[in-house]
PDB file of N, CA, C and O in Angstrom:
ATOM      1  N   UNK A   1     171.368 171.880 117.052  1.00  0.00           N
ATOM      2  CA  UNK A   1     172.724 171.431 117.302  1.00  0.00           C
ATOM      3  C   UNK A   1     173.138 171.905 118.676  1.00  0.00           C
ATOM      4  O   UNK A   1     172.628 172.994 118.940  1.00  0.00           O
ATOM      5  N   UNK A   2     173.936 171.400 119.662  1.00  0.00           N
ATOM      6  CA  UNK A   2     174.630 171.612 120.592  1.00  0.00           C
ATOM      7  C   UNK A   2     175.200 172.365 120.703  1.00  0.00           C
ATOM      8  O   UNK A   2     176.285 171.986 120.261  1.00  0.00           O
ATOM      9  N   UNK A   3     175.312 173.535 121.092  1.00  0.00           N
ATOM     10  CA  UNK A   3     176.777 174.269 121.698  1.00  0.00           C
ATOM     11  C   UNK A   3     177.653 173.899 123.050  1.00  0.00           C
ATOM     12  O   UNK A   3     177.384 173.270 124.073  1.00  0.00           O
ATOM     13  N   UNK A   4     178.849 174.599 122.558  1.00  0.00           N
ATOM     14  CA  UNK A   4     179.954 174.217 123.510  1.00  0.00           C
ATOM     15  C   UNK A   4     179.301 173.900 124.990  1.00  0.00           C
ATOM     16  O   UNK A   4     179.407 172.797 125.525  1.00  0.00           O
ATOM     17  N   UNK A   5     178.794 174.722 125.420  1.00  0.00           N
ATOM     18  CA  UNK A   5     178.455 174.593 126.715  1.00  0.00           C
ATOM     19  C   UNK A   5     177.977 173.848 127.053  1.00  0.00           C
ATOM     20  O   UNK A   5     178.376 173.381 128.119  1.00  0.00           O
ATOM     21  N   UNK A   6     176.588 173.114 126.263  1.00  0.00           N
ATOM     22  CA  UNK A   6     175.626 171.946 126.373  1.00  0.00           C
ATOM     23  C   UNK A   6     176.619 170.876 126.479  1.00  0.00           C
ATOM     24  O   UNK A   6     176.585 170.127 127.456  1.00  0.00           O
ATOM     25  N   UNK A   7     177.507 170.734 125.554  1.00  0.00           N
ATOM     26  CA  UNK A   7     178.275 169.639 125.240  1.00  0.00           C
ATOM     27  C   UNK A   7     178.889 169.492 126.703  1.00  0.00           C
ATOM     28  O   UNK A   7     178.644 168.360 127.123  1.00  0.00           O
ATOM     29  N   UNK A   8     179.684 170.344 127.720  1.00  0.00           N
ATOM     30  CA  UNK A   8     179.825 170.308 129.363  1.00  0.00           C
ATOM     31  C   UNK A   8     179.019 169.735 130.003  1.00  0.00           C
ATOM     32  O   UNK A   8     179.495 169.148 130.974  1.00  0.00           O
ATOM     33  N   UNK A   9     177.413 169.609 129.798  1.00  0.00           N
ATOM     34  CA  UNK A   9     176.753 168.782 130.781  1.00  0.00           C
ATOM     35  C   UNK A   9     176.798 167.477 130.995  1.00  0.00           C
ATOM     36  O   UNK A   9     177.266 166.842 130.051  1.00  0.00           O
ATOM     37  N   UNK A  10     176.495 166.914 131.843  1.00  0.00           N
ATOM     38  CA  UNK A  10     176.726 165.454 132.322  1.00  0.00           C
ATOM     39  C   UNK A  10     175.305 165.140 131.638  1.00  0.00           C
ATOM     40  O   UNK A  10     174.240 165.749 131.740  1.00  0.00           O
ATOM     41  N   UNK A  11     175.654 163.945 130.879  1.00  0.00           N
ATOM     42  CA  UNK A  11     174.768 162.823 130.117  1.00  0.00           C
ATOM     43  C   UNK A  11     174.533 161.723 130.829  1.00  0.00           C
ATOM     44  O   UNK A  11     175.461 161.117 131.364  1.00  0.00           O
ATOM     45  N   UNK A  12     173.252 161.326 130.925  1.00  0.00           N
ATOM     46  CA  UNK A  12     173.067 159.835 131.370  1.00  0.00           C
ATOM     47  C   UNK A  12     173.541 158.981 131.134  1.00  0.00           C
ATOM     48  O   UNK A  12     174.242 159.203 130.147  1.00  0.00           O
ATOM     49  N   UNK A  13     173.644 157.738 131.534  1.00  0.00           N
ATOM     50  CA  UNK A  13     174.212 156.866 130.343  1.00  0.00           C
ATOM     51  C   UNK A  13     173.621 156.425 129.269  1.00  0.00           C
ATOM     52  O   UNK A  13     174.260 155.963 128.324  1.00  0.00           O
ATOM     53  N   UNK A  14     172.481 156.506 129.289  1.00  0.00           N
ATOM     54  CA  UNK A  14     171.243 156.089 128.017  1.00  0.00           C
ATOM     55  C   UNK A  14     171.790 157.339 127.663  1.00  0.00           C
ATOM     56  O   UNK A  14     172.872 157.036 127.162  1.00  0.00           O
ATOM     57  N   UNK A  15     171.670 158.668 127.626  1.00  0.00           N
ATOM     58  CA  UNK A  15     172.009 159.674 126.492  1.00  0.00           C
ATOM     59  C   UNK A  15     173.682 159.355 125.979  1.00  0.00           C
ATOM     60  O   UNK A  15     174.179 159.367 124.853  1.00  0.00           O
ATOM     61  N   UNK A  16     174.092 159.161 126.910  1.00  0.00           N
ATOM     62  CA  UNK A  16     175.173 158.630 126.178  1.00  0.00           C
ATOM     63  C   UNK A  16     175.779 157.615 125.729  1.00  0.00           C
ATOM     64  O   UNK A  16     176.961 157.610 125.383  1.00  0.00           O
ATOM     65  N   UNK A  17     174.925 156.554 125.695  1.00  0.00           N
ATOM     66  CA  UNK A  17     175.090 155.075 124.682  1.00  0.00           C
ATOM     67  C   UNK A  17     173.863 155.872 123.446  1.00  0.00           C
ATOM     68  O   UNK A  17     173.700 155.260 122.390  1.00  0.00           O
ATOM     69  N   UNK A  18     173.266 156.876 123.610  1.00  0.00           N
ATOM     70  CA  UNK A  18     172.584 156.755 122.506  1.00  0.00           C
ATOM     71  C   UNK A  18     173.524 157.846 121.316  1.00  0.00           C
ATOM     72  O   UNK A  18     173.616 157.617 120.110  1.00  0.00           O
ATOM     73  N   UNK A  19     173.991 158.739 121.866  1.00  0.00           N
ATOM     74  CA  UNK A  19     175.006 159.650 121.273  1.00  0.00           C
ATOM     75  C   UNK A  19     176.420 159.127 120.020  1.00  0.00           C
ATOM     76  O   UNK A  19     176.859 159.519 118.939  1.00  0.00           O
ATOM     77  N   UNK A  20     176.730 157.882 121.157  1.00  0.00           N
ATOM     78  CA  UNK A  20     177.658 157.341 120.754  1.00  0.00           C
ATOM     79  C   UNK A  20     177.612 156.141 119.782  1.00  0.00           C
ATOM     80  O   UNK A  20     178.706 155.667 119.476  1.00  0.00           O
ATOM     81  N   UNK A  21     176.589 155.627 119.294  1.00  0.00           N
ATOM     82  CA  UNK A  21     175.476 155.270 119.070  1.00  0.00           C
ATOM     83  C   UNK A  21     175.285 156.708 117.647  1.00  0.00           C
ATOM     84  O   UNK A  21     176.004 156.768 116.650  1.00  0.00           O
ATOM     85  N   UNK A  22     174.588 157.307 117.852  1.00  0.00           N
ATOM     86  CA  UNK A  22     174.559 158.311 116.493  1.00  0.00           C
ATOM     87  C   UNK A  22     175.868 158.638 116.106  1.00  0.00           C
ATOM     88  O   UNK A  22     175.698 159.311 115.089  1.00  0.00           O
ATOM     89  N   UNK A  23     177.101 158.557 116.322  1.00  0.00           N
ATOM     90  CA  UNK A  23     178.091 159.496 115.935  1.00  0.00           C
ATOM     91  C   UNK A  23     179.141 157.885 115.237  1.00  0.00           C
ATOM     92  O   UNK A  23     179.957 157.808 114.319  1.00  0.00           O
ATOM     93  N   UNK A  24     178.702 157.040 116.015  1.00  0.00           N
ATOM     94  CA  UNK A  24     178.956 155.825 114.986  1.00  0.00           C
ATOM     95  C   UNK A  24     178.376 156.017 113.229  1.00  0.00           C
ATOM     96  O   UNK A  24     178.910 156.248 112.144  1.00  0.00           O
ATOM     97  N   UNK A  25     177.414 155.842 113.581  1.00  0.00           N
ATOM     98  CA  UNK A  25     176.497 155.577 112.342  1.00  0.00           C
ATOM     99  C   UNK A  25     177.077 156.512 111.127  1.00  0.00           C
ATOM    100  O   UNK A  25     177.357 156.315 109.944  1.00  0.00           O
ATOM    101  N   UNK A  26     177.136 158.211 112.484  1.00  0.00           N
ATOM    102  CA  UNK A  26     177.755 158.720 110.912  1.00  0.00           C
ATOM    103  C   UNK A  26     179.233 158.475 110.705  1.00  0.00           C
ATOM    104  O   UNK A  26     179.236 157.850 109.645  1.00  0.00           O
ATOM    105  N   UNK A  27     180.298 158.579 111.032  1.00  0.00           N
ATOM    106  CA  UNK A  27     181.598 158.056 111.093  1.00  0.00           C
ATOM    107  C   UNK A  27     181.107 156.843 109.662  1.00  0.00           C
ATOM    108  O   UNK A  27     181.502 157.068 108.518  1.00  0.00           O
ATOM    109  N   UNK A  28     180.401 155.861 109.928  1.00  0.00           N
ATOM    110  CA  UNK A  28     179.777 154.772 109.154  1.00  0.00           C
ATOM    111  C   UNK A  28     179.701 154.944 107.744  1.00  0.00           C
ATOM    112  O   UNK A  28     180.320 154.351 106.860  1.00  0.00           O
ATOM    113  N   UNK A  29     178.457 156.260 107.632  1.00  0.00           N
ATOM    114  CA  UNK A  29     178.040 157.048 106.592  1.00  0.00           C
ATOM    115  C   UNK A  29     179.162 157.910 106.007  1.00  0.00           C
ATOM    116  O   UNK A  29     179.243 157.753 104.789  1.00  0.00           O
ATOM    117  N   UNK A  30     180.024 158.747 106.497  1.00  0.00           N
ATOM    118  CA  UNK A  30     181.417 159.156 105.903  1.00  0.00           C
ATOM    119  C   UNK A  30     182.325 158.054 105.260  1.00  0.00           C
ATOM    120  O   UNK A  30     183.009 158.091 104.237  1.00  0.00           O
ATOM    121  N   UNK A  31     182.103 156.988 106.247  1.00  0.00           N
ATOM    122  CA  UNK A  31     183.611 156.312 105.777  1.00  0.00           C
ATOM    123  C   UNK A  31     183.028 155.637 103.964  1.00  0.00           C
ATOM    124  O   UNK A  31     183.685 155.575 102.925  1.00  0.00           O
ATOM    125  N   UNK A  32     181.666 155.262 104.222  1.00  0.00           N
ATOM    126  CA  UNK A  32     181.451 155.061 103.145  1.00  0.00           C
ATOM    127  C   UNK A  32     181.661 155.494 101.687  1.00  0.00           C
ATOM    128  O   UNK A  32     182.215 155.056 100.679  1.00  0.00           O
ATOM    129  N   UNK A  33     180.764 156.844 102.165  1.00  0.00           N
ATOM    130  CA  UNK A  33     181.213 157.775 101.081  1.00  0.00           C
ATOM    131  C   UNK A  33     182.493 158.273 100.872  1.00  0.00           C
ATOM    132  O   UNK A  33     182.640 158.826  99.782  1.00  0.00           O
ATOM    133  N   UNK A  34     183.448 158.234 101.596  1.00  0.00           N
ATOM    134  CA  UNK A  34     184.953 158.252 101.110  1.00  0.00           C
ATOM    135  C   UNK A  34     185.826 157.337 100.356  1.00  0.00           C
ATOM    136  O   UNK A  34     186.849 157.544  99.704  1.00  0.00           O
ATOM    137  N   UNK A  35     184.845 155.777 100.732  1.00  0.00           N
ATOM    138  CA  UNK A  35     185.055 154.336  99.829  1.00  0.00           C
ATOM    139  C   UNK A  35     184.666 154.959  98.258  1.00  0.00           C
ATOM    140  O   UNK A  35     185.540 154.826  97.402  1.00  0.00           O
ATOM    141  N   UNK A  36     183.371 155.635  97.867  1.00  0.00           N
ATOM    142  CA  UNK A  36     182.835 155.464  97.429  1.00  0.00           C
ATOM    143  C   UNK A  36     183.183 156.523  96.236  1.00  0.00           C
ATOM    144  O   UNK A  36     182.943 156.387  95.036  1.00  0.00           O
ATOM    145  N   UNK A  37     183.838 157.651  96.922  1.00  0.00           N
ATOM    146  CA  UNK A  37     184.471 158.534  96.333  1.00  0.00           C
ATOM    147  C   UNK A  37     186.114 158.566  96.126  1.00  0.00           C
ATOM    148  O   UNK A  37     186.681 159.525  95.602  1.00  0.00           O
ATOM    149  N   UNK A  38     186.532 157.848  96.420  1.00  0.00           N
ATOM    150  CA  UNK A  38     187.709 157.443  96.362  1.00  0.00           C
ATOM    151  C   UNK A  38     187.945 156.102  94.735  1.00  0.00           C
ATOM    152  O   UNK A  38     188.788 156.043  93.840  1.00  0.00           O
ATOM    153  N   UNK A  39     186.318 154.987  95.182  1.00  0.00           N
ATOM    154  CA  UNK A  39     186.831 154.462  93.776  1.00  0.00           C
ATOM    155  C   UNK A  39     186.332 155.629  92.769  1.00  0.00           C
ATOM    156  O   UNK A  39     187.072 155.634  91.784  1.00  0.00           O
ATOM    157  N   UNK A  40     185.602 156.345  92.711  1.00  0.00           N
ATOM    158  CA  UNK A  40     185.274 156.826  91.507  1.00  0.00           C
ATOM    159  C   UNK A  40     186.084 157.531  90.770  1.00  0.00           C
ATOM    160  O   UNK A  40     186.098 157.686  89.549  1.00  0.00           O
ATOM    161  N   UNK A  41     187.180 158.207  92.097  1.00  0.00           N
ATOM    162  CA  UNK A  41     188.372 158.710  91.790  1.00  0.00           C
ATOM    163  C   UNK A  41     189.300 157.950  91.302  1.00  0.00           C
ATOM    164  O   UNK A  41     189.969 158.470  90.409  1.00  0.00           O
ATOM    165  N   UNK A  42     189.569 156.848  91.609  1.00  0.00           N
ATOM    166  CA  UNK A  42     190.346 155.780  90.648  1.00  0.00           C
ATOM    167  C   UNK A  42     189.660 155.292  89.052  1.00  0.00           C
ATOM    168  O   UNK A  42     190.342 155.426  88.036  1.00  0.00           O
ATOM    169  N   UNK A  43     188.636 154.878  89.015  1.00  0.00           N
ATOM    170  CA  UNK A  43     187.956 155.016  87.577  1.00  0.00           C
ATOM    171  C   UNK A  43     187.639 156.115  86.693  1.00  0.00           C
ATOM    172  O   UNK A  43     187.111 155.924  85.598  1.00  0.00           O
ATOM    173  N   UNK A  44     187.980 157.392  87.184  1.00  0.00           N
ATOM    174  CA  UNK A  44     188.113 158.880  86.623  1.00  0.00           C
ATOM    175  C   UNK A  44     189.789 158.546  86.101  1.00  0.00           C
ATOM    176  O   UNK A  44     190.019 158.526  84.892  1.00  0.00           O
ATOM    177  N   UNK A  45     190.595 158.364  86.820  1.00  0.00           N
ATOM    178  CA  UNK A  45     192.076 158.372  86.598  1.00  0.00           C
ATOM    179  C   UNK A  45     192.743 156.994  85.469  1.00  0.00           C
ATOM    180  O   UNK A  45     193.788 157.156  84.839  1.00  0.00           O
ATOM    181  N   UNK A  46     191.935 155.727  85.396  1.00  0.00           N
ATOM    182  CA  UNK A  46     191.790 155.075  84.771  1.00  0.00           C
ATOM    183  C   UNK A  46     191.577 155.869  83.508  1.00  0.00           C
ATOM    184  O   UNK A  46     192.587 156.243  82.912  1.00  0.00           O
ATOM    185  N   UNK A  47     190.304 156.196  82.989  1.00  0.00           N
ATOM    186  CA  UNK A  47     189.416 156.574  82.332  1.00  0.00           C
ATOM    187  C   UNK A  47     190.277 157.759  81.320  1.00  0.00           C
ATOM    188  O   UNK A  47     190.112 157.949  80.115  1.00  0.00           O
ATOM    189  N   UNK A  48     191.568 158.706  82.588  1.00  0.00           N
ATOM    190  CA  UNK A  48     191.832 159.742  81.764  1.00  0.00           C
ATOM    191  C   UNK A  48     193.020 159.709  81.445  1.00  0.00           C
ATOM    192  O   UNK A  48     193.634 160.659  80.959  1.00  0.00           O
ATOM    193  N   UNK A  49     193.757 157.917  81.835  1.00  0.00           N
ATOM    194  CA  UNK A  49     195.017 158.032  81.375  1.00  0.00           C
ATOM    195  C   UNK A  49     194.748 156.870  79.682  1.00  0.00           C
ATOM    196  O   UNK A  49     195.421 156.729  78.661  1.00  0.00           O
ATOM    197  N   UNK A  50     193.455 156.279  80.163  1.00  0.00           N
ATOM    198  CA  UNK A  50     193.442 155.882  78.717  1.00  0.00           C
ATOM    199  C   UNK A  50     192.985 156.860  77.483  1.00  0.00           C
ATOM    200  O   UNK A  50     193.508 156.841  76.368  1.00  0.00           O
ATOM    201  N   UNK A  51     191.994 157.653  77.858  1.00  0.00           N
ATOM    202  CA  UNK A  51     191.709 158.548  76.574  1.00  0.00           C
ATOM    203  C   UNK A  51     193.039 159.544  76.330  1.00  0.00           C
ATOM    204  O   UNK A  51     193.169 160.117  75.248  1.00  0.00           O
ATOM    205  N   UNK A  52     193.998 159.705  77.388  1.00  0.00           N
ATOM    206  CA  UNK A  52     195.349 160.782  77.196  1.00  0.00           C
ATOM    207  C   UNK A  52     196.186 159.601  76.276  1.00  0.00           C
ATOM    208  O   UNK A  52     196.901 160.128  75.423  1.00  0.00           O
ATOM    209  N   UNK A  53     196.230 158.120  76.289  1.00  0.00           N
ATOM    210  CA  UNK A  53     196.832 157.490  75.512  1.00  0.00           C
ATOM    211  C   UNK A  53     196.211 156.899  74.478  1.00  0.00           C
ATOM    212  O   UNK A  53     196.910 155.987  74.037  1.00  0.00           O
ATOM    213  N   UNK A  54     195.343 157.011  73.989  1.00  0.00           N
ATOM    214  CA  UNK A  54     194.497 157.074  73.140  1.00  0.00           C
ATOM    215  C   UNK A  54     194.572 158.212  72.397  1.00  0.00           C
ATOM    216  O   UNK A  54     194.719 157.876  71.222  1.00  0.00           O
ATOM    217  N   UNK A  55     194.535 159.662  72.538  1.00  0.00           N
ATOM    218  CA  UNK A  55     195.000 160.596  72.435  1.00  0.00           C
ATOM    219  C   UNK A  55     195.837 160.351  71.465  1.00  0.00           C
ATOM    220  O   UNK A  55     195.689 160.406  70.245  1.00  0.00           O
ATOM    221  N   UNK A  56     197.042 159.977  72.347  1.00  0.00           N
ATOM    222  CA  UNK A  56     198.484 160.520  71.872  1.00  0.00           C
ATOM    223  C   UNK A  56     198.763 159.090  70.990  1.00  0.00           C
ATOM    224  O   UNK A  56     199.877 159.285  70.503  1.00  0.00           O
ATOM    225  N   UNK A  57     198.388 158.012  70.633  1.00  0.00           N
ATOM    226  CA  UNK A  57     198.454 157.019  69.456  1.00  0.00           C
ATOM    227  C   UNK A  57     197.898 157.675  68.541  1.00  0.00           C
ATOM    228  O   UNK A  57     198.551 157.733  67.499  1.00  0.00           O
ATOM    229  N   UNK A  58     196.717 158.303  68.554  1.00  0.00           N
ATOM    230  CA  UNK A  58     196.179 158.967  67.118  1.00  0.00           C
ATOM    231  C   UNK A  58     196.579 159.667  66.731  1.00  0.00           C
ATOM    232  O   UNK A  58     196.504 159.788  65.508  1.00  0.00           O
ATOM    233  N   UNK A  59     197.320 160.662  67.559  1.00  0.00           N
ATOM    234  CA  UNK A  59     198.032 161.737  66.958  1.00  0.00           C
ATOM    235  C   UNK A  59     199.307 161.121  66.359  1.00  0.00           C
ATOM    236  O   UNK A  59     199.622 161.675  65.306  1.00  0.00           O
ATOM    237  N   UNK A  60     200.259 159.970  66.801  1.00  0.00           N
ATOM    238  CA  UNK A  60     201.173 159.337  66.210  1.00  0.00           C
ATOM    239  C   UNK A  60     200.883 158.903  65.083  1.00  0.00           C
ATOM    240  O   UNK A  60     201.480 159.230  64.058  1.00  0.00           O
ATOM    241  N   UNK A  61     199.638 157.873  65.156  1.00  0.00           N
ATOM    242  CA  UNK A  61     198.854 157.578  63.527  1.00  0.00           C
ATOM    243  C   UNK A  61     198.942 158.442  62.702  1.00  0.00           C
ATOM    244  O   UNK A  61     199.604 158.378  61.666  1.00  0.00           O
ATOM    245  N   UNK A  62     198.038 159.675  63.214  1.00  0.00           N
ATOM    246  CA  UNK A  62     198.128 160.663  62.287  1.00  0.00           C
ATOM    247  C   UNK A  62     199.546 161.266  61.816  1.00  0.00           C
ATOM    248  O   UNK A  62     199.412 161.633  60.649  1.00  0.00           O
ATOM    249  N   UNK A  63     200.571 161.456  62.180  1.00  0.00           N
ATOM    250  CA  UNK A  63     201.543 162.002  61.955  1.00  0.00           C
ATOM    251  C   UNK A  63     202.199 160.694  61.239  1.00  0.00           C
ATOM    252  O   UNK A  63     203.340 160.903  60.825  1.00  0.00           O
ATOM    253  N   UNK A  64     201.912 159.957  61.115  1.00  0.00           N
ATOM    254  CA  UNK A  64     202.857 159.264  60.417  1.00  0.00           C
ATOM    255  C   UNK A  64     201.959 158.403  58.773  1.00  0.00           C
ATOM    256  O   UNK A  64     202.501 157.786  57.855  1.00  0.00           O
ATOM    257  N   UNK A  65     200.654 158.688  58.964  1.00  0.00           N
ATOM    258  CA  UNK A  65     199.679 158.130  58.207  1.00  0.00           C
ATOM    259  C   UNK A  65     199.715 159.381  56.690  1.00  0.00           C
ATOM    260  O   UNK A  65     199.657 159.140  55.484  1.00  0.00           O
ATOM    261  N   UNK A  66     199.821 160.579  57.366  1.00  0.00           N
ATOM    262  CA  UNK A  66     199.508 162.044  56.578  1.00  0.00           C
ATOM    263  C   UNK A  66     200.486 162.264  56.115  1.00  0.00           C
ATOM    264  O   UNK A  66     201.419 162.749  56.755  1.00  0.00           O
ATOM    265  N   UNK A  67     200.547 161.932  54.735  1.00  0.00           N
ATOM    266  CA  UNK A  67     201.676 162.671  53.808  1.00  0.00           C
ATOM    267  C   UNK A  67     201.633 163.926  54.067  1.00  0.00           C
ATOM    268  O   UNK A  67     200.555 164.452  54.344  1.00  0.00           O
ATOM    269  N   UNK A  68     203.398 165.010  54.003  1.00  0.00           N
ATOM    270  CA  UNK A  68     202.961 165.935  54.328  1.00  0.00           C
ATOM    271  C   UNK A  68     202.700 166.803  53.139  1.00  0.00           C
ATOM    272  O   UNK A  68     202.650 166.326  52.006  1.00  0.00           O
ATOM    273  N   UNK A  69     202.571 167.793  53.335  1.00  0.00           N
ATOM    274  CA  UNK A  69     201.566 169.013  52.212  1.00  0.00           C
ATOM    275  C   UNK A  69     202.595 169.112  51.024  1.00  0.00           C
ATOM    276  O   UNK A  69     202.221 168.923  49.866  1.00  0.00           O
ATOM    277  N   UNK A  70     203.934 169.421  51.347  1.00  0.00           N
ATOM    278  CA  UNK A  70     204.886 168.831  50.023  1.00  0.00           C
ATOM    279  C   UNK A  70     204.196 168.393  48.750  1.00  0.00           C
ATOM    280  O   UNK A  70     203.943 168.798  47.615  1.00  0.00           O
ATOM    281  N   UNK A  71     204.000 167.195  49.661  1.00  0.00           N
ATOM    282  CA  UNK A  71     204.116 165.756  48.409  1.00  0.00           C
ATOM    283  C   UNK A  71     202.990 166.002  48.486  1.00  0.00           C
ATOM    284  O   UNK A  71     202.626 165.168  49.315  1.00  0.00           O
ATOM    285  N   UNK A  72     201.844 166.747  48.128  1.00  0.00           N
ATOM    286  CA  UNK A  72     200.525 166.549  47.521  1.00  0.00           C
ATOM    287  C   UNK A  72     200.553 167.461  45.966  1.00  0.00           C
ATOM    288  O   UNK A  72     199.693 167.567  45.092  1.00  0.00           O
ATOM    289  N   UNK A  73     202.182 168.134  46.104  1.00  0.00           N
ATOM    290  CA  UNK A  73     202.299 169.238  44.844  1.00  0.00           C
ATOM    291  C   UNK A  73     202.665 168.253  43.826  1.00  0.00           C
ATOM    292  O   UNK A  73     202.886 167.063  44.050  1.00  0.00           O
ATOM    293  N   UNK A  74     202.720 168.953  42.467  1.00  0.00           N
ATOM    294  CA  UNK A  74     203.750 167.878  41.701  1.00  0.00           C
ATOM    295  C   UNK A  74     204.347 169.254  40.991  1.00  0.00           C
ATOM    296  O   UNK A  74     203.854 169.995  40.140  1.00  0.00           O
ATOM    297  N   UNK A  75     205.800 169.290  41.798  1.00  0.00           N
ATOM    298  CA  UNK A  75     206.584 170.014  41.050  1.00  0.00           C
ATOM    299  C   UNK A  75     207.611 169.781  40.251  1.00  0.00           C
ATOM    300  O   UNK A  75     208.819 169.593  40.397  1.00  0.00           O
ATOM    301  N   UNK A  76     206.277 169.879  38.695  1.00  0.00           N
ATOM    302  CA  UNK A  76     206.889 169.330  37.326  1.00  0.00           C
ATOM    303  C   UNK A  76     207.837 170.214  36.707  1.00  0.00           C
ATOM    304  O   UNK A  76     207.229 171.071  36.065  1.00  0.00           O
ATOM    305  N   UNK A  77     208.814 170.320  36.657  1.00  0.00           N
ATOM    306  CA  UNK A  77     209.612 171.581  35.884  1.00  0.00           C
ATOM    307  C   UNK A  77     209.313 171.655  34.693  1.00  0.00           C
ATOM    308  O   UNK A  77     210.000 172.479  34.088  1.00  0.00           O
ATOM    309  N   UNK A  78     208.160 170.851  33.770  1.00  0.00           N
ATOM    310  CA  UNK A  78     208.122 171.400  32.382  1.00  0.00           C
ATOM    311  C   UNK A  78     206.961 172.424  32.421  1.00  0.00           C
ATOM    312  O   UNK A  78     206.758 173.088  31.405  1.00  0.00           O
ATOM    313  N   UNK A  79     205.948 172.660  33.842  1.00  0.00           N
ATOM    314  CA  UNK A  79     204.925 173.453  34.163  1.00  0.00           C
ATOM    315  C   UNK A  79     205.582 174.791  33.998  1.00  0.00           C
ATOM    316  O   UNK A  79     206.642 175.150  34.512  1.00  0.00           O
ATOM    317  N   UNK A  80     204.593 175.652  32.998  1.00  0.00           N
ATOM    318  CA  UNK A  80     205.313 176.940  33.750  1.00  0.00           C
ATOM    319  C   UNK A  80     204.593 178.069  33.443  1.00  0.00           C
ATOM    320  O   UNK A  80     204.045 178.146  32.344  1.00  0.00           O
ATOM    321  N   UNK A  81     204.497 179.110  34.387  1.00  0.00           N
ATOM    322  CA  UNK A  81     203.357 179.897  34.947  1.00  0.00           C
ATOM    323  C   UNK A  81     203.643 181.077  34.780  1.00  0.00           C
ATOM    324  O   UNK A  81     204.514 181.723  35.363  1.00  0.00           O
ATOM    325  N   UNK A  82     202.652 181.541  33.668  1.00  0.00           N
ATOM    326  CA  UNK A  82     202.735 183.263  32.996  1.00  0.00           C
ATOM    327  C   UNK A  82     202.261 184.291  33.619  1.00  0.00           C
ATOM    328  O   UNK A  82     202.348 185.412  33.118  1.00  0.00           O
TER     329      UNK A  82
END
């Protein structure tokens, strides 16, 4: 890699169409992977607002499906316990 100082010297112009030229390519290669990581980040966020609402319907199901513990007794008043 270059240090500061190197980076001060005067470049040809072939070294420097070829430089400019590599620093494209990667700029290229970043921008991609920021496309690329960016949708995945949208299909992660997709992904976790449906299972959070998915989630929270079952738990509504459930709360409204589940008799509660009450009513599974039968409190007969002719029962009676010695």
């Amino acid at each position: 890699m270059a240090s500061v100082s190197d980076a001060s010297l005067p470049l040809s112009a072939g070294e420097d169409m070829f430089e400019l030229h590599v620093v494209q390519l990667e700029l290229e290669t970043v921008e991609r992977q920021i496309r690329t990581l960016l949708e995945k980040q949208a299909e992660l966020c997709e992904r976790q607002t449906a299972l959070e609402t998915s989630r929270a319907d079952a738990h509504q199901s459930s709360d409204i499906n589940m008799p509660s513990r009450a009513a599974g007794f039968n409190l007969d008043s002719s029962v009676h316990v010695y």
